[in-house]
C-alpha positions as CSV (number, residue, x, y, z in Angstrom):
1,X,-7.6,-9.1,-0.3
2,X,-6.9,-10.9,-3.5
3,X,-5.7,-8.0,-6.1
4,X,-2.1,-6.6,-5.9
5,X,-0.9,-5.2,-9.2
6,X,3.4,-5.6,-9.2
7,X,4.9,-2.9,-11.9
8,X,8.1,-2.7,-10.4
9,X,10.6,-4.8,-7.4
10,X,12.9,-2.9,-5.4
11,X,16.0,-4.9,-5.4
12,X,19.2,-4.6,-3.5
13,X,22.3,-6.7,-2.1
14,X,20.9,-7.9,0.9
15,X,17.4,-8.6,-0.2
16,X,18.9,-10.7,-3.1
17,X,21.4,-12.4,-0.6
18,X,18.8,-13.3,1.8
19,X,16.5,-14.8,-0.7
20,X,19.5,-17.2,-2.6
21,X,20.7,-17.5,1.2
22,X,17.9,-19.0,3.0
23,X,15.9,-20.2,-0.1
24,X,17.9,-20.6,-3.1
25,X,15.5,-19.1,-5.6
26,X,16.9,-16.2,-7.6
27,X,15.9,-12.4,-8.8
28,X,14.6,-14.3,-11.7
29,X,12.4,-17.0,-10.0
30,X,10.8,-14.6,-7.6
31,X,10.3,-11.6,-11.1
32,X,8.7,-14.7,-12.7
33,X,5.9,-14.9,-10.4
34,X,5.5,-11.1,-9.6
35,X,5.4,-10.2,-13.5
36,X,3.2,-13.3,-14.4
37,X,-0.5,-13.4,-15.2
38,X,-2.1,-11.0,-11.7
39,X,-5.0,-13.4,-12.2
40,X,-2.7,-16.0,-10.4
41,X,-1.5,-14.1,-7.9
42,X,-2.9,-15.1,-4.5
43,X,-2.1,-11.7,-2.5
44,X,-3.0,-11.0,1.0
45,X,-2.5,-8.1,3.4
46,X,-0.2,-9.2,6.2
47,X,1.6,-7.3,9.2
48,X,2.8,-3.8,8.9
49,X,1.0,-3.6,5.6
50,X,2.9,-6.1,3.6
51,X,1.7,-8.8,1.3
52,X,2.0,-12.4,1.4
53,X,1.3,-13.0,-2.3
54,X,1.2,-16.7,-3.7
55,X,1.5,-17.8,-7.5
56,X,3.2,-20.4,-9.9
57,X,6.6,-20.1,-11.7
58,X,6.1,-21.6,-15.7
59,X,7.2,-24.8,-14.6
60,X,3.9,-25.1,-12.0
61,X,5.7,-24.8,-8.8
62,X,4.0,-22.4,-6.5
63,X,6.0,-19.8,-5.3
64,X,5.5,-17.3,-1.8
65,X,6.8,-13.7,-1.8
66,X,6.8,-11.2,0.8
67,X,6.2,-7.9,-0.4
68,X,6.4,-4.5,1.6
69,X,4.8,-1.5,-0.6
70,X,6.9,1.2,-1.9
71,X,4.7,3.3,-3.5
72,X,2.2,2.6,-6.2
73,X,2.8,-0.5,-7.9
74,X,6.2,-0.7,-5.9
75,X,7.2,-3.6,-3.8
76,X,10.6,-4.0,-2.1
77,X,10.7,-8.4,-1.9
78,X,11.2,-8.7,2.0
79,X,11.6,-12.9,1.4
80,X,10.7,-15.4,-1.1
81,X,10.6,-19.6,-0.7
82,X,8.8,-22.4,-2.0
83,X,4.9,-23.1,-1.0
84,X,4.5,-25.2,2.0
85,X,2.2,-28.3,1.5
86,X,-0.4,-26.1,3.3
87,X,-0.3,-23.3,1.3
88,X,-0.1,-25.2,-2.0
89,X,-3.4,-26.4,-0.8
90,X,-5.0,-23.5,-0.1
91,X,-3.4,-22.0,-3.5
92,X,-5.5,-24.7,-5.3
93,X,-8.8,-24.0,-3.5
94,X,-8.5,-20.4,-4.0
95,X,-8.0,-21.0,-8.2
96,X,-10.8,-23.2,-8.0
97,X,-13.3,-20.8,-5.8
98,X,-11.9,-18.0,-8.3
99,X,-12.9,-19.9,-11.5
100,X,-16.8,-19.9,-10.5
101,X,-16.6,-16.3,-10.2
């Protein structure tokens, strides 16, 4: 699956903890990607029907959220961190398979 269309984030104190905690990226970084262009939103449906959605912050550096649905257009942000190497990889063969669509 490679559509997910984000309208709102469900935010709270532990959610926003866990993410500055383990990852240091902020309501704002992970909102960046989530409200950014949905064409560059890599999104697929994980375990116990959450999303594992991939896409760049303005500055170019890819981004992976964790999403678990809340309702239409609702996602509460389970997790967010940097791209691994791998999934930065994938990330760019995905935009370039998309393009020739």
């Amino acid at each position: 699956m490679n559509e997910i269309r984000i309208l709102e984030l469900i935010w709270d104190g532990f959610n926003e903890a866990h993410i500055w905690e383990r990852h240091q990226l902020t309501r704002a970084d992970v909102e960046e990607v989530a409200y950014g262009s949905a064409e560059l939103l890599k999104a697929q449906q994980t375990y116990g029907g959450r999303f594992f959605v991939t896409g760049p912050k303005a500055d170019k550096r890819l981004l992976v959220l964790i999403l678990a649905p809340k309702g239409a257009g609702k996602f509460y942000p389970v997790s967010a961190r940097p791209a691994d190497k791998k999934e930065r990889l994938e990330y760019r063969q995905w935009k370039e398979a998309y393009k020739h669509e």
